[in-house]
N, C-alpha and C positions, 0 to 999 in steps of 0.2 A: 504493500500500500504506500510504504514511504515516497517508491521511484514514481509511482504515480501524481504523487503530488508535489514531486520534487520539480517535475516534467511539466506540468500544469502552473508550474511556476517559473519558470525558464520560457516559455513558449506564449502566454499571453499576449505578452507586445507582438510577436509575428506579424507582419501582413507580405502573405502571398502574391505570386505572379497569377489570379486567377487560380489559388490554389486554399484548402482549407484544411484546418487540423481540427476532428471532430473526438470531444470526450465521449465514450461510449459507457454506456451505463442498461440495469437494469431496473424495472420496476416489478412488476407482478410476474411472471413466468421465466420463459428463456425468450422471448422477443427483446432484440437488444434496438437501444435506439440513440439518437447523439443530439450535441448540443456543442455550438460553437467555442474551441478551448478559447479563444479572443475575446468573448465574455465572461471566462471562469476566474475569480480572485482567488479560490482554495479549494479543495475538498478535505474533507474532515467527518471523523467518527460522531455521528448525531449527538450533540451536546443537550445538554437537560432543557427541559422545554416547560416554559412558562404560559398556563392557560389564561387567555383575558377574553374579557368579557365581551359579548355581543361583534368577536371575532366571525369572519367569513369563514363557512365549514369548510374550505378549501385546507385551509388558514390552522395547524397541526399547534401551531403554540408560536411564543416568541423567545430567541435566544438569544442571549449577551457574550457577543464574540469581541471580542476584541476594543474593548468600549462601546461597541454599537446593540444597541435592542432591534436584532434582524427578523423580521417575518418568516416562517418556515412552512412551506407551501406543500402540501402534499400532493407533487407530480404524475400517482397514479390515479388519483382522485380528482386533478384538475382534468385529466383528458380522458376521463369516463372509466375510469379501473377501480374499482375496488381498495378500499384504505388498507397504507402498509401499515402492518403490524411489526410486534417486538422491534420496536424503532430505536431502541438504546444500542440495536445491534446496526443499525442499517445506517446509511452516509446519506453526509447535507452537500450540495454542490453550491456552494458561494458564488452568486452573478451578478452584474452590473446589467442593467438594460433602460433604456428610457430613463436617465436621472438616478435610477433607483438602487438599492442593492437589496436582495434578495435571498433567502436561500429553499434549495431545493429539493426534498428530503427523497431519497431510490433508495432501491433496495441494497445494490449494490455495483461497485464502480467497474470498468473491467481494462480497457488502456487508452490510448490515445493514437488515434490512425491520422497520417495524410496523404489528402485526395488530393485528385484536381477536379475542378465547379463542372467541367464537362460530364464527368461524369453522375453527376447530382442530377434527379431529375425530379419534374414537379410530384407530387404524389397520385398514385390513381384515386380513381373515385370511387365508392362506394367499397371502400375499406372498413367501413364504421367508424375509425377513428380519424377520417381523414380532413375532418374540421379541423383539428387540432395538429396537423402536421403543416412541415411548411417545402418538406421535402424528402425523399427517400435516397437509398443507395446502396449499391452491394456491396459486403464484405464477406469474405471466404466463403463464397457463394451465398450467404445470407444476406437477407433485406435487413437495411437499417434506416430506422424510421426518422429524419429532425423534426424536432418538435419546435413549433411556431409558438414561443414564449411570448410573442406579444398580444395572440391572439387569448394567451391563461392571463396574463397580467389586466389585459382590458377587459376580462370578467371579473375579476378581483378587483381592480381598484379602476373603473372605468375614467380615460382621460378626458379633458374638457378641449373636444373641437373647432370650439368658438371663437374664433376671430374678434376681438374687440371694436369697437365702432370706429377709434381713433383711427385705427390699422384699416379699417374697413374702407374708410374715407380720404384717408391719404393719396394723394395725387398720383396719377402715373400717365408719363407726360409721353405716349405713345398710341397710336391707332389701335384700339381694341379690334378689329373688325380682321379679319383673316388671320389671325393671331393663334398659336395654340402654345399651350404648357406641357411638356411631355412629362410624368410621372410614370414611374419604374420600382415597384415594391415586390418582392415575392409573395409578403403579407398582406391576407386579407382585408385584417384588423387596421393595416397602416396604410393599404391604398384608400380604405375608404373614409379614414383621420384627413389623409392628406388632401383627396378630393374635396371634403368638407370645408376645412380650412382654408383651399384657395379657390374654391367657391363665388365670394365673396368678392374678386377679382374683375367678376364679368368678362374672361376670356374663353375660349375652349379649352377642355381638358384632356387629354388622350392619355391613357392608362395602358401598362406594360406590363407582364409578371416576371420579366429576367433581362436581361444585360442584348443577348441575343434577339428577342424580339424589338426591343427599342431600337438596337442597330440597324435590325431587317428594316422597319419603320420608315428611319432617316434616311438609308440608304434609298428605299423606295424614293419617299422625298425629294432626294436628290432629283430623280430621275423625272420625275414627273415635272420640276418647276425649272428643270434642266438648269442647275448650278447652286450654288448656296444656299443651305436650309436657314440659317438665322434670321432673316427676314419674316420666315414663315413659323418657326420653334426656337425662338429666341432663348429659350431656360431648359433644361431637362434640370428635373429633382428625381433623384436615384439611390436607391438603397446600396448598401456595399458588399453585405454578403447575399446573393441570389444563386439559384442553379441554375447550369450552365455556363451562364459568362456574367461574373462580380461587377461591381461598380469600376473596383479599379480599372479592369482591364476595358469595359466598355468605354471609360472616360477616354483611354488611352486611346483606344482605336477613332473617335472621335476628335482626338485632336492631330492625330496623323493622315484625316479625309481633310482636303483642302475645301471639300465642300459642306462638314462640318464640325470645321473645326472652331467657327467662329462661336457657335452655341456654347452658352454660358453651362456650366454644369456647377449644382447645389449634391451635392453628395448628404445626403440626411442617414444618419445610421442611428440602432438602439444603442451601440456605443458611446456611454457618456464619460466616458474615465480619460485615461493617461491618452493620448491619441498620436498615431505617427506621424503627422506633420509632416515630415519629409517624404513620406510614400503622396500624400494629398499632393503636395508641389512637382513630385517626379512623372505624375502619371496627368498634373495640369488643370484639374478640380480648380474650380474659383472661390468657391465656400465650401464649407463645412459645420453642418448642424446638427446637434442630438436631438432626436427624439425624445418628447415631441412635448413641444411648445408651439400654437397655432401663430399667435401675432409673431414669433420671431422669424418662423418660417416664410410668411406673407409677407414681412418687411423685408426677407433677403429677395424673396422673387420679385418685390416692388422695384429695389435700390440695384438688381441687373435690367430689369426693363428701363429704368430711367438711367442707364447708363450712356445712353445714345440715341438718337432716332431710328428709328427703325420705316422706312420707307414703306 
């Protein structure tokens, strides 16, 4: 157990070439499933657990790690499983997501694999549990399931998608009219925060689930207005970890098309912590915003549209 968390500590900060390091864990049986190590702060033996009052059933107790009072989610029960039992025996997965830090109680932990996004792929449908995933994957011939932590977290503590009035009304000194916003999330839960929030905008909104279809998209784009898309998708906002092809590497291919490379890119991740900054500038990203705050989000899409005129 030590190497595992020794590894889980060493490897956090990573950001891949379109590549990902998934912690694999168990809950209820032998179906194994992963979670992004770029969100994990620790794993550790389930520490004693404090029951409070008029807590979300989800919601196993609250623990005091390390000066902090962390929520401890019970992850077979948030995605429709059955509560783990003899929990003194079983491990909490410590994460960062959306601002927040979390922990997340499985059965038990098992290593740490790296893929590449290619081979990630969305999940089928009507798996029963496939609300609650945000992507699959084989490993030594088995399926391994990721679990779409934002779509457990916005059951649990649902976010306020409301854009403020002030933000609402703020000027944007560009023709709204043949305009579009490209939005790029794997999550359900976050494409439809993010459509929400820039809503409010009075633009069109075009919606993507992976790095790959937004490319296909622009590329199309291209073709059709025969030369530079930013006149016509002046913003893409893009999640970072998707299956298929990541934020990074889409940005990347985006700024190496002369046809669009002018398009602004908002990279918005659930990563709120320590951030690579030099992966954001090598791969050409204009901004970088955590999940999810609606007015911050709206004022970064406002303040690239008012960067210029857009004909």
């Amino acid at each position: 157990m030590a190497s595992i968390l020794d590894s889980v500590n060493q490897r956090t900060q990573m950001v891949g070439q379109n590549r990902l390091e998934l912690l694999l864990f168990h809950l209820n049986g032998k179906q194994r499933f992963g979670i992004n190590v770029f969100k994990v702060r620790e794993v550790l033996p389930c520490p004693r657990l404090t029951a409070m009052p008029n807590r979300n059933p989800l919601v196993r107790g609250i623990a005091h790690i390390r000066g902090q009072a962390i929520s401890i989610i019970d992850l077979s029960m948030a995605t429709g499983g059955r509560a783990l039992t003899d929990i003194q025996n079983r491990f909490v997965i410590i994460s960062e997501y959306n601002r927040t830090i979390q922990g997340f109680l499985v059965e038990g932990v098992d290593r740490i694999i790296n893929i590449n996004w290619e081979s990630v792929m969305p999940p089928p449908k009507g798996t029963g549990r496939d609300a609650y995933l945000t992507a699959v994957t084989k490993i030594d011939d088995e399926l391994v399931e990721i679990i779409d932590v934002e779509r457990i977290l916005a059951d649990i503590m649902p976010a306020n998608t409301d854009v403020s009035e002030e933000v609402a009304n703020a000027a944007i000194n560009v023709k709204k009219e043949d305009l579009t916003i490209l939005i790029t999330d794997d999550s359900s839960v976050a494409r439809n925060q993010i459509k929400r929030a820039l809503q409010s905008l009075g633009i069109t909104l075009e919606v993507k689930k992976n790095g790959k279809e937004a490319l296909d998209y622009l590329k199309d784009k291209a073709k059709e207005v025969g030369g530079s898309v930013h006149p016509h998708v002046p913003v893409l906002v893009s999640d970072v970890e998707m299956p298929i092809m990541d934020g990074y590497t889409l940005t990347a291919e985006l700024k190496a098309d002369p046809n669009l490379r002018d398009i602004h890119v908002i990279l918005h991740t659930s990563l709120s912590g320590v951030f690579n900054q030099a992966m954001v500038k090598k791969v050409g990203a204009d901004d970088f915003i955590a999940k999810f705050h609606p007015d911050e989000l709206a004022t970064a899409v406002q303040k690239w549209l008012n960067t210029e005129v857009i004909a």
